[in-house]
C-alpha positions, 0 to 999 in steps of 0.5 A: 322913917317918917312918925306914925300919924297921930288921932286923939279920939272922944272930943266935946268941947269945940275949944279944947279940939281947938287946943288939941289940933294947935298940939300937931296932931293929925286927926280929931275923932267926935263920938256920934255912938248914943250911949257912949259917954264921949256922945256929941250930937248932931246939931253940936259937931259942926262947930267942934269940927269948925273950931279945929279947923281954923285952929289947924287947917291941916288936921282932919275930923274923923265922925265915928258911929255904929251900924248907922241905919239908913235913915241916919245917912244923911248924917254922915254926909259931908258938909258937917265938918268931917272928912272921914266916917269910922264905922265901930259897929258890925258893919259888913264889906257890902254895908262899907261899901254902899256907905263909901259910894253914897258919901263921898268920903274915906271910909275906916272900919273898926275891926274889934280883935278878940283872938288872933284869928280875927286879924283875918277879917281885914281881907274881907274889907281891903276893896271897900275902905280907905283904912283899918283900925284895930281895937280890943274886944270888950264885952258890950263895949264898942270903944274907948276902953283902954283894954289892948291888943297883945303886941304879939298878936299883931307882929307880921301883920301886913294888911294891904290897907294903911291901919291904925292902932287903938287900946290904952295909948299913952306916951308912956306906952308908945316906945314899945309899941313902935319898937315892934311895929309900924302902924299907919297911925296911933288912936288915943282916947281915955289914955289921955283923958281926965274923964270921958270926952275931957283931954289932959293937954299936958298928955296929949302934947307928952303923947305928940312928943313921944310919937315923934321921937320913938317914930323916927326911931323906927321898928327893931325889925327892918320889915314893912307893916302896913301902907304909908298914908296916901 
């Protein structure tokens, strides 16, 4: 059974995106939320995205933001150097919808599970995104927070989307995890990090490693969760 994919979530610097996407992993995330401490603006992203991209055809830039208004569209646009937008706001099923028609390109919704019941609203966005990602709730805090899902919570959960798990990812962490489940893919962001938006190299390649190695593995259970990527 092939290793979940891997994205390392909250790059500044063109140069170390440069260096995370020659480690092999699957995607880069920029951080396009004002006030995050993992910020990059605009006029700053193309040539982060660029900068992975000759360092690693293959790996994908992921831009995310939160309820983007209408006059800020034009910013997700592609062109930028970004294949996918992750909305990490309140964004409703109808506002996916309009965004994915009007860009052009995948879109992921952030689903912030604060109680089991939450993992319910994953049918109501399975027409109108390209995939889920599952991070803990934090009061007043969209992401990047390190706080996890229980791993109980989510055995059984077979979504009709490929989904990805975020919240405290590190190596150390990943045995566990893919013993239990079957994510799509794997989102790490402070659990590799020195400081906000400043990667370990060192725990980026130890959490590419353990991926592999615990993926091919597989889960305890003989069940399927999730999609293959397409």
């Amino acid at each position: 059974m092939a290793s979940p994919l891997l994205k390392i979530c909250g790059l500044r610097d063109p140069d170390q995106a440069a260096a995370v996407a020659q480690l092999g992993v699957d995607a880069i995330g920029v951080i396009g939320v004002p006030g995050s401490p993992r910020f990059l603006g605009a006029e700053h992203r193309p040539a982060l995205f660029g900068a992975m991209r000759a360092a690693a055809p293959g790996c994908r830039g992921v831009l995310v933001v939160a309820d983007p208004l209408e006059q800020q569209w034009a910013q997700l646009e592609l062109g930028q150097g970004h294949a996918v937008v992750q909305l990490h706001g309140s964004e409703t099923p109808q506002l996916c919808g309009q965004l994915r028609s009007r860009l052009g390109c995948e879109i992921w919704k952030a689903l912030r599970i604060r109680r089991p019941e939450d993992l319910q609203r994953a049918v109501d966005y399975s027409l109108v995104v390209d995939a889920l990602l599952l991070d803990a709730w934090v009061p007043d805090q969209l992401g990047g927070t390190g706080h996890r899902i229980p791993i109980e919570w989510l055995q059984g959960f077979m979504p009709v989307l490929p989904w990805w798990l975020a919240g405290g990812i590190r190596a150390d962490r990943v045995p566990g995890v893919l013993t239990q489940l079957r994510p799509t893919g794997l989102d790490a962001s402070s659990g590799v990090e020195r400081s906000p938006g400043n990667k370990d190299l060192d725990q980026v390649a130890a959490l590419v490693a353990a991926v592999r190695v615990a993926g091919l593995a597989g889960p305890s259970q003989s069940r399927s969760v999730g999609l293959a990527p397409s």
